[in-house]
N, C-alpha and C positions, 0 to 999 in steps of 0.2 A: 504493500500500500504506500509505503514513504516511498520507495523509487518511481511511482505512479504519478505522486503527488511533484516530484521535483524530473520528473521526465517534458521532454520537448511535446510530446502533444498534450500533456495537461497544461503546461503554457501556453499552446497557440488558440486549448479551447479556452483558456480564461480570460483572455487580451484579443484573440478576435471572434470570437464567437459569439459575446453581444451584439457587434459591429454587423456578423452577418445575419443573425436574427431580425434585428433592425432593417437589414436589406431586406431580407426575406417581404416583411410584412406589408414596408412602404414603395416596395417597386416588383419582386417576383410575382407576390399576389396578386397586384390590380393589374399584371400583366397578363395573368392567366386567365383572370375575372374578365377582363375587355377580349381576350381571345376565344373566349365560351360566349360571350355577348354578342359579338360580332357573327356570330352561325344561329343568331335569334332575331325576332318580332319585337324587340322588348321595348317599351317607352319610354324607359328611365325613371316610371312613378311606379306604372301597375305591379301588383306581388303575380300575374302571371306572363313565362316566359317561354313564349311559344320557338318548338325549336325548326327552322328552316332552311338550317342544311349550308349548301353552297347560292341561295340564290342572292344574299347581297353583294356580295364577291361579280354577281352575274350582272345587276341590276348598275353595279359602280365601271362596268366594261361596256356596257351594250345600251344602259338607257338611263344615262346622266346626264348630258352634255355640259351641267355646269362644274362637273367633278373635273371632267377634259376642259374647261374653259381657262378652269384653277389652275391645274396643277403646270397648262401652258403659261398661265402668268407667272408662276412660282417660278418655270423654270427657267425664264427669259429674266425676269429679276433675280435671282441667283445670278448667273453668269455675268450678269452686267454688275453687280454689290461687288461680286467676288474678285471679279479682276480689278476695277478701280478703287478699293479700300488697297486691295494688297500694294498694288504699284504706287499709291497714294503716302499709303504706311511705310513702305520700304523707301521711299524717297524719303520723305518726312527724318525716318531714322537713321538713313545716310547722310543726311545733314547735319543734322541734332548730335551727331557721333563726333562731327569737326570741334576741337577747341575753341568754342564761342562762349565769351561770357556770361549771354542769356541763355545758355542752352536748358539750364535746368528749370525757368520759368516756362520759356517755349515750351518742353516736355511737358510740364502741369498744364499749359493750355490748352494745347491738342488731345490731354488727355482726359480735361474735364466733361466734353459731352458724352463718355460711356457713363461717368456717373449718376446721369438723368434716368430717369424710367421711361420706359418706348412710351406710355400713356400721353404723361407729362411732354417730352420729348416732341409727339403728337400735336397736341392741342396748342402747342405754344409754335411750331410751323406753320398750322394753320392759320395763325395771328398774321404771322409774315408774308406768308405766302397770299392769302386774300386783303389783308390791309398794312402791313409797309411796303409792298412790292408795289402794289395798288399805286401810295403814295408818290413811291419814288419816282416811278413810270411818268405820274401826274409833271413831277420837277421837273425828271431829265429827258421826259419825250422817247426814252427808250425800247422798243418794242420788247427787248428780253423783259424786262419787267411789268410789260403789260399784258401778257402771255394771262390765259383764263387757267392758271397751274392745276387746280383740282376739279375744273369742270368738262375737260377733253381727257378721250383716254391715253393719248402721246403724254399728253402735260403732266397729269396724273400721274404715270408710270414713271416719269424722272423724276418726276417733285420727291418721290418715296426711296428712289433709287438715290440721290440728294443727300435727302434728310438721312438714310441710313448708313452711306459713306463716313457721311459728316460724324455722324455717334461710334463707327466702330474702324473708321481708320487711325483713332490714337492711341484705342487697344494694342494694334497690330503692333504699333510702330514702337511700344514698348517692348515685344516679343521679337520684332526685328534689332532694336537698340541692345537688346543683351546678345543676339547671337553674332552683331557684326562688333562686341568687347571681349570676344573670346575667340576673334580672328588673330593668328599672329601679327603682331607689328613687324618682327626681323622678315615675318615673307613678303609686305608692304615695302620694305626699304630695299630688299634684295631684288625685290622687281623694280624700284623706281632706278637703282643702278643699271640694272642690267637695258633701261631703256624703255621699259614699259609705260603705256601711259596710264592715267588715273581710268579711262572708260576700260582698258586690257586689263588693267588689273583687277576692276568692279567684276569684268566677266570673265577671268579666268581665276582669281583667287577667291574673291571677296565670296561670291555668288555661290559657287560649290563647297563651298563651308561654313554656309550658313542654310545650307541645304535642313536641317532639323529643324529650326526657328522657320523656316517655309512649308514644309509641311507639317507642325502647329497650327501654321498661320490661315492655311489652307481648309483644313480640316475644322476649325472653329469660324471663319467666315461662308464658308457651304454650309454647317448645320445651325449657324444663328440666320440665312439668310430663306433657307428653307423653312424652316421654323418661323418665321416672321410671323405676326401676331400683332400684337397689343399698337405697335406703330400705324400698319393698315387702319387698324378698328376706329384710332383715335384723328389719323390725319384725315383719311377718304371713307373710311366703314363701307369698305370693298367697292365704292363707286367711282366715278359716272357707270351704271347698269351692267354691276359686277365684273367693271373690266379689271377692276385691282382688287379683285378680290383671292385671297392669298389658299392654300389647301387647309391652314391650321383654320383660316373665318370659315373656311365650308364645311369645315369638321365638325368647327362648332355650334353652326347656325344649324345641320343637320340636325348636331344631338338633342342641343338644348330648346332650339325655334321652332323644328317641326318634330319634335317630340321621335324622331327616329334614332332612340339611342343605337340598337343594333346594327342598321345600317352605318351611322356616324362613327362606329367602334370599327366595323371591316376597311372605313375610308381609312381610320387611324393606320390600319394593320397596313393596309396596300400603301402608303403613306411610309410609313419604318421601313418595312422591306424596301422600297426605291431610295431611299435615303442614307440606310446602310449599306446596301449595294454599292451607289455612287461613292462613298465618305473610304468604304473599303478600296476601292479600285484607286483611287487619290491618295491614300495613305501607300499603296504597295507601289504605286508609281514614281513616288517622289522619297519614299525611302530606298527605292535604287540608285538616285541619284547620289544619297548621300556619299558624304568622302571621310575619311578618319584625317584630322589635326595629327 
């Protein structure tokens, strides 16, 4: 009993074995619970849960069109967030890296709007975007500012594309800033000797050794931009006529508006699966690239 008592798995159950109970309750569970729900009729009120097999799975393929309207908008704003945060963020951090005096203010500022809540974040664009743009246009006669930002579906789709650059390209650019302070310096000066310039040396040293901090960087701008939520809801609330309307609003407008939780639980599932898919194929593609220091 005492060698039981001071052995390595009575250690790992006493120090993680709350942690995974824990897991177990607040995320295996209501994973398995949404995955029994989604092969049912259920409401998300009634105590009965009528069981239907594969036909929401069928119903989300064959007769949605606004599931397929969604999940095209999702994934034209994904690819647009993702490449202009990142190239935004890594410039931002390649700068911010020079021996500038401001640089440590700079960093606080570009990094203050992840601090905001996408809600918040929201409603306060919206301010800008229909009454100081409104304004400013009025002063300087500029058509960029006079643009109807949240009443076309164009204007619409970059207004959010925008605002959500703006909130998570200073994340990045914190994730970029540590991985280009763990670049060598003597291989910066061995290149600057031997004739290299600063662009040869951004893409032959800089770039492939900072290969981990990119796909991080990758990997959390696809699944916050997939995910997108609370921003939509509060800047456009999926409008002008659902053209911005995101998969997480359709999920949720399913479950909780038209009362189809079942259906809303198979959108989640077909939803995770495509999202892990992608986040996998990202992650095993760009950790080949990586290089060892």
């Amino acid at each position: 009993m005492k060698r039981w008592l001071t052995s390595q798995t009575m250690q790992q159950t006493v120090f993680v074995g709350p942690a995974l109970l824990v897991y177990a309750i607040v995320m295996v569970l209501p994973f398995l619970l949404g995955l029994y729900y989604s092969f049912s009729d259920w409401n998300g009120v009634s105590s009965r849960i009528g069981w239907v097999g594969l036909q929401n799975y069928r119903t989300i393929l064959t007769a949605d069109p606004d599931f397929g309207r969604s999940f095209w908008f999702t994934a034209r704003f994904t690819v647009a967030v993702v490449l202009i945060s990142n190239v935004l963020g890594f410039l931002i951090a390649y700068l911010l890296s020079k021996p500038l005096k401001t640089r440590n203010l700079l960093r606080t500022i570009f990094f203050m709007p992840n601090v905001l809540g996408g809600l918040l974040l929201g409603f306060i664009w919206q301010f800008i975007f229909t009454q100081s743009f409104a304004s400013i246009g009025r002063i300087t006669g500029l058509g960029f500012f006079n643009l109807s930002w949240l009443g076309t579906e164009a204007t619409a789709f970059w207004a959010l594309v925008i605002v959500s650059v703006w909130q998570g390209a200073g994340y990045l650019m914190v994730i970029y800033i540590a991985g280009l302070t763990n670049v060598p310096k003597d291989m910066l000066e061995a290149a600057a000797i031997d004739g290299a310039t600063s662009l040869q040396a951004l893409r032959h040293i800089v770039l492939p050794l900072i290969m981990p901090a990119v796909t991080v960087c990758l990997f959390l701008s696809i699944s916050w931009a997939f995910k997108s939520f609370d921003l939509n809801f509060s800047l456009t609330q999926g409008g002008p006529y659902k053209s911005t309307e995101s998969i997480a609003m359709n999920i949720y407008f399913e479950a909780f508006k038209n009362n189809r939780y079942g259906l809303g639980t198979a959108k989640a599932f077909v939803f995770f699966v495509v999202v892990t898919v992608i986040t996998l194929i990202q992650v095993t593609i760009t950790k080949k690239k990586e290089v060892e220091m």
